[in-house]
Biotite code that builds the C-alpha atoms (Angstrom):
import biotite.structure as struc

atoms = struc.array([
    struc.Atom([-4.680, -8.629, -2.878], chain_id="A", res_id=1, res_name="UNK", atom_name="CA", element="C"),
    struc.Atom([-6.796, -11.594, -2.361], chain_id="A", res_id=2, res_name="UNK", atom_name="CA", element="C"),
    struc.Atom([-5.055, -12.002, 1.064], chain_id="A", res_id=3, res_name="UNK", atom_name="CA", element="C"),
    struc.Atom([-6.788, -9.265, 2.072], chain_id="A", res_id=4, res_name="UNK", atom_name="CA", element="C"),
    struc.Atom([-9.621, -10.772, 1.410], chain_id="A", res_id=5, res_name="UNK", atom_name="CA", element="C"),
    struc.Atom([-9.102, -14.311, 3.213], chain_id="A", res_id=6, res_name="UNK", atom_name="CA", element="C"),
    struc.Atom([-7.237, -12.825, 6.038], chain_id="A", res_id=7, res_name="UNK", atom_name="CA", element="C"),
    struc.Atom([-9.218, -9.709, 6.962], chain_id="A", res_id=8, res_name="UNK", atom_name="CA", element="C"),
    struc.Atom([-11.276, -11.814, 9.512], chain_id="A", res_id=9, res_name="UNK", atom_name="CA", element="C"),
    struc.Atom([-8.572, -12.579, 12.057], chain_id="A", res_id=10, res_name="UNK", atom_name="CA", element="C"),
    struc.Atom([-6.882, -9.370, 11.226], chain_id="A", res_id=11, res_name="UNK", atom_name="CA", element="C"),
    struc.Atom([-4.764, -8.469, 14.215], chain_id="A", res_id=12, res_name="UNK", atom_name="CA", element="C"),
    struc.Atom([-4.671, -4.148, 13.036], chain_id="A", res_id=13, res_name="UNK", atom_name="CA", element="C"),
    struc.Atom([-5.821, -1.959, 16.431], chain_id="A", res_id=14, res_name="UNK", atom_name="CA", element="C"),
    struc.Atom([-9.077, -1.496, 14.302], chain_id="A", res_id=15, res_name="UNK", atom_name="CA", element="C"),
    struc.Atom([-9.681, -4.014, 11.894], chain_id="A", res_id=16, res_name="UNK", atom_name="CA", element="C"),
    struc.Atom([-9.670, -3.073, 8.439], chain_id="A", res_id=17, res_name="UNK", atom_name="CA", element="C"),
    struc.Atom([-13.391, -3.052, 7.176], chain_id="A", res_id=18, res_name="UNK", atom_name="CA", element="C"),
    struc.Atom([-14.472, -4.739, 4.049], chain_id="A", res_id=19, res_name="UNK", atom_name="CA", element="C"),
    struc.Atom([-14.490, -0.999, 2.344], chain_id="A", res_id=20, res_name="UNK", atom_name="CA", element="C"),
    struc.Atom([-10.782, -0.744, 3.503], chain_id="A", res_id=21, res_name="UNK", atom_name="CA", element="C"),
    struc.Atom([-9.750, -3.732, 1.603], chain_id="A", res_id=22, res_name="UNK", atom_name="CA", element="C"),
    struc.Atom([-11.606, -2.826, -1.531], chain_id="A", res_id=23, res_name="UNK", atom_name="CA", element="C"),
    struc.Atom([-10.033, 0.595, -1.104], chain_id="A", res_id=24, res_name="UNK", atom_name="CA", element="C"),
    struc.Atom([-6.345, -0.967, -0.987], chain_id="A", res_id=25, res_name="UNK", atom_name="CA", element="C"),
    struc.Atom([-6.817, -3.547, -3.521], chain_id="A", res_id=26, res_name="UNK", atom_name="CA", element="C"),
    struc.Atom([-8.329, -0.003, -5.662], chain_id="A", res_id=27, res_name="UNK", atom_name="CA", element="C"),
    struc.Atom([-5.345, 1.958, -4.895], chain_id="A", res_id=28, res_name="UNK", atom_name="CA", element="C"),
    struc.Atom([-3.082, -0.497, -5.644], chain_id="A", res_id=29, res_name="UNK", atom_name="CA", element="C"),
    struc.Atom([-4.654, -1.706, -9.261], chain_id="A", res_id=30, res_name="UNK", atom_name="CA", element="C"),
    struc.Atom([-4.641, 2.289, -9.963], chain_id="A", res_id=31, res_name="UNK", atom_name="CA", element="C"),
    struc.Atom([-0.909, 2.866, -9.501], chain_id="A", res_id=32, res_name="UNK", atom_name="CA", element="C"),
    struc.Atom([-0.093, 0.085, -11.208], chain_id="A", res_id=33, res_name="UNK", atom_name="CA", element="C"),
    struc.Atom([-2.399, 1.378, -13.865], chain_id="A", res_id=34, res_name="UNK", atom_name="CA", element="C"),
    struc.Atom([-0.301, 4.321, -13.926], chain_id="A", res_id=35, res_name="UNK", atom_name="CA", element="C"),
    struc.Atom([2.787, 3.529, -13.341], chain_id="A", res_id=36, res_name="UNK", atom_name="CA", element="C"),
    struc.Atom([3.552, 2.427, -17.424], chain_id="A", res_id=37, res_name="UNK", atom_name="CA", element="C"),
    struc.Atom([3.051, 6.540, -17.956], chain_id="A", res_id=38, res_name="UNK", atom_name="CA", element="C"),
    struc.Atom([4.597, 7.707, -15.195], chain_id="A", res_id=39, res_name="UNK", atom_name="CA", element="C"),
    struc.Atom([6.522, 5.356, -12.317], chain_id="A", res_id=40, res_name="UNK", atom_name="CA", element="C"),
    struc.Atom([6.952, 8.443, -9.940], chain_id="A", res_id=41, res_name="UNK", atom_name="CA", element="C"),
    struc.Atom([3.503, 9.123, -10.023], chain_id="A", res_id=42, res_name="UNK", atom_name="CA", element="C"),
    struc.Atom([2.224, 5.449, -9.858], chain_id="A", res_id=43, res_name="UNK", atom_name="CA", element="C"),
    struc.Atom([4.174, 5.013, -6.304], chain_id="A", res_id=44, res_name="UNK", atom_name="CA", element="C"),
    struc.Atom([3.201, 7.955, -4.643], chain_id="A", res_id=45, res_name="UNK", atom_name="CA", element="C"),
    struc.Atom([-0.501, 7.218, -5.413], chain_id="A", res_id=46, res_name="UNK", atom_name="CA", element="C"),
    struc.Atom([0.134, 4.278, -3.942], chain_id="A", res_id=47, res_name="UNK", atom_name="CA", element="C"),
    struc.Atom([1.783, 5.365, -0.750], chain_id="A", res_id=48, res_name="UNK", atom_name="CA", element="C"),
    struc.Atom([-0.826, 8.231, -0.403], chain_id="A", res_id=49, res_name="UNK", atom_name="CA", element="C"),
    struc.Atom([-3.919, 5.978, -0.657], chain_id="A", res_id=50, res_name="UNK", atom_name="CA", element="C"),
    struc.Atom([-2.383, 3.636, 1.744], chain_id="A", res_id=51, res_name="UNK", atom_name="CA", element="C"),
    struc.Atom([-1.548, 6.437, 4.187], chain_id="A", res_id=52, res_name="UNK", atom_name="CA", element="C"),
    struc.Atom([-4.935, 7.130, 4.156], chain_id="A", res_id=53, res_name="UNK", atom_name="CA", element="C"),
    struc.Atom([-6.358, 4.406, 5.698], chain_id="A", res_id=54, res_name="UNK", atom_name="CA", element="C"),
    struc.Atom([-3.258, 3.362, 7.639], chain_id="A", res_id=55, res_name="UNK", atom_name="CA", element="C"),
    struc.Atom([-3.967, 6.560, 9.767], chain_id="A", res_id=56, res_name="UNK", atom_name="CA", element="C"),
    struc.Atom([-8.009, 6.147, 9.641], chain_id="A", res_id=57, res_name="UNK", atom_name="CA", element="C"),
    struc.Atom([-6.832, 2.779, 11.352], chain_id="A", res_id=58, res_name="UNK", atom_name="CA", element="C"),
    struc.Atom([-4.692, 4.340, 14.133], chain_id="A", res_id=59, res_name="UNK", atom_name="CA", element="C"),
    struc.Atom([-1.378, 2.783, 12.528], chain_id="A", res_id=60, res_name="UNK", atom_name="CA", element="C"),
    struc.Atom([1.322, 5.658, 11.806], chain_id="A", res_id=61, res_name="UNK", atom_name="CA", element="C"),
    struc.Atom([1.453, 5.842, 8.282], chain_id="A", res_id=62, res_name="UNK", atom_name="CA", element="C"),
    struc.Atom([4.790, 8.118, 7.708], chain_id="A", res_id=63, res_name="UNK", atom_name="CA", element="C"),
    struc.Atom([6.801, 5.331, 9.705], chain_id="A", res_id=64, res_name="UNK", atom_name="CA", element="C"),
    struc.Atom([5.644, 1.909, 8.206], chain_id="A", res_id=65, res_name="UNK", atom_name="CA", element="C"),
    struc.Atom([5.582, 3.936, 4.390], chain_id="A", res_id=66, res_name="UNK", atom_name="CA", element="C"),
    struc.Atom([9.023, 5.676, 4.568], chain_id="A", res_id=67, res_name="UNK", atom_name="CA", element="C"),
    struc.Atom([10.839, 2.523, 3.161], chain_id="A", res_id=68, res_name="UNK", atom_name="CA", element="C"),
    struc.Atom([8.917, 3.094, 0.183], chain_id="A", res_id=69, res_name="UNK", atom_name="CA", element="C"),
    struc.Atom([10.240, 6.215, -1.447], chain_id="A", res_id=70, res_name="UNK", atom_name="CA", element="C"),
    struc.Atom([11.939, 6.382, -4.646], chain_id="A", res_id=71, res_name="UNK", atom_name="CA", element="C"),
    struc.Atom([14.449, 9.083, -4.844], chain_id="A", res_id=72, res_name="UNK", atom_name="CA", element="C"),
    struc.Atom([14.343, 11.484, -8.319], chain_id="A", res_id=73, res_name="UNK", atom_name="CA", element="C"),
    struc.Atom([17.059, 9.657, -9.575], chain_id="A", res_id=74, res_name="UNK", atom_name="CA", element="C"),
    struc.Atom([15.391, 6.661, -9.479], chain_id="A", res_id=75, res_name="UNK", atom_name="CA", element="C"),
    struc.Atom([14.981, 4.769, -12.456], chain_id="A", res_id=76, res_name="UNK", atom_name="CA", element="C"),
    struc.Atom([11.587, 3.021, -13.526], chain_id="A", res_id=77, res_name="UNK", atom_name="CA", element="C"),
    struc.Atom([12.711, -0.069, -12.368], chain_id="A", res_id=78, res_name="UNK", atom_name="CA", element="C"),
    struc.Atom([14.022, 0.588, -9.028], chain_id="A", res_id=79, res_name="UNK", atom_name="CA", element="C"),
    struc.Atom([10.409, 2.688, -8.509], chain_id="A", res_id=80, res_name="UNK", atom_name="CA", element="C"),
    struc.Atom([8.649, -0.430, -9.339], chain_id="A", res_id=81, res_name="UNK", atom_name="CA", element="C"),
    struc.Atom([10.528, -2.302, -7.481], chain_id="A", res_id=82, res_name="UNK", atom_name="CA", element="C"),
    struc.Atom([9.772, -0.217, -4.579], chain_id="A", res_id=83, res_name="UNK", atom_name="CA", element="C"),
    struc.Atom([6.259, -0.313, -5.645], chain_id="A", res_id=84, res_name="UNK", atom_name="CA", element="C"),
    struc.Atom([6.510, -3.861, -5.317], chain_id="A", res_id=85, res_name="UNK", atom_name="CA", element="C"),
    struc.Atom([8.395, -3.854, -2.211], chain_id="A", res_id=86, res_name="UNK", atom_name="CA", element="C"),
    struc.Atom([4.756, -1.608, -1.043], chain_id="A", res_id=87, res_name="UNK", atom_name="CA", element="C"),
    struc.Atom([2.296, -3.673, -2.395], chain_id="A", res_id=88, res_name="UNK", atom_name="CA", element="C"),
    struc.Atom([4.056, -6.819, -0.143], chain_id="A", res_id=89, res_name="UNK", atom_name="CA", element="C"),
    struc.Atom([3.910, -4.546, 2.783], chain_id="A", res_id=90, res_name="UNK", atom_name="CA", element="C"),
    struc.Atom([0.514, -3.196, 2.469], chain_id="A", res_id=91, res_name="UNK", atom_name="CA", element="C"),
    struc.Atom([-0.568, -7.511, 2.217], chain_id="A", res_id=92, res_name="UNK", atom_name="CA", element="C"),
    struc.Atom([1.733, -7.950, 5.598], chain_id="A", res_id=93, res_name="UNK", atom_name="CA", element="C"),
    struc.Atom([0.016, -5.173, 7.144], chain_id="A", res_id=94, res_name="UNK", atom_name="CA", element="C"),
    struc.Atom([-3.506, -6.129, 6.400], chain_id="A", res_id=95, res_name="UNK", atom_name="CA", element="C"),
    struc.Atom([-2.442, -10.221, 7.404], chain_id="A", res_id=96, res_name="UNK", atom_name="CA", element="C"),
    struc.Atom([-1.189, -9.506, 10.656], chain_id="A", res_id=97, res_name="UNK", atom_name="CA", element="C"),
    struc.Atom([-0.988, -5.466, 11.619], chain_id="A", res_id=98, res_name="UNK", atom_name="CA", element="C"),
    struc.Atom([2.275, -4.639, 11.129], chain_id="A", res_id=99, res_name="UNK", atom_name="CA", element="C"),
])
């Protein structure tokens, strides 16, 4: 998440993300991927639930830009962390540029 970090600055989000924000994200990210081994379901929606947080504390609309990333219950482990991936990239583009 270190582009976070060096792009946060010039951020181009209606409110900028704040320093906290970023530590929050890179957080919520490490965790579900901390979790994910145990339980893949769980790890993602962590993941998209932490993110939705501050996506809507920033005035961005959360349940649009996250709805790509839902893993169905017949998802295997690696399609969820896949889509997990898929998140994590998304959450980075987001913070880079707003959207």
């Amino acid at each position: 998440m270190t582009a976070w970090i060096r792009a946060y600055p010039g951020s181009a989000l209606p409110r900028r993300l704040t320093a906290e924000d970023v530590e929050y994200l890179d957080g919520a990210l490490r965790h579900a991927y901390g979790v994910f081994p145990h339980d893949p379901a769980t790890g993602l929606d962590l993941a998209r639930t932490m993110a939705a947080s501050v996506l809507n504390r920033r005035g961005l609309d959360a349940a649009e830009l996250l709805r790509p990333f839902h893993a169905s219950p017949t998802s295997d482990a690696g399609e969820i962390r896949q889509t997990l991936d898929a998140l994590a990239v998304a959450i980075d583009r987001i913070a880079v540029d707003g959207g």
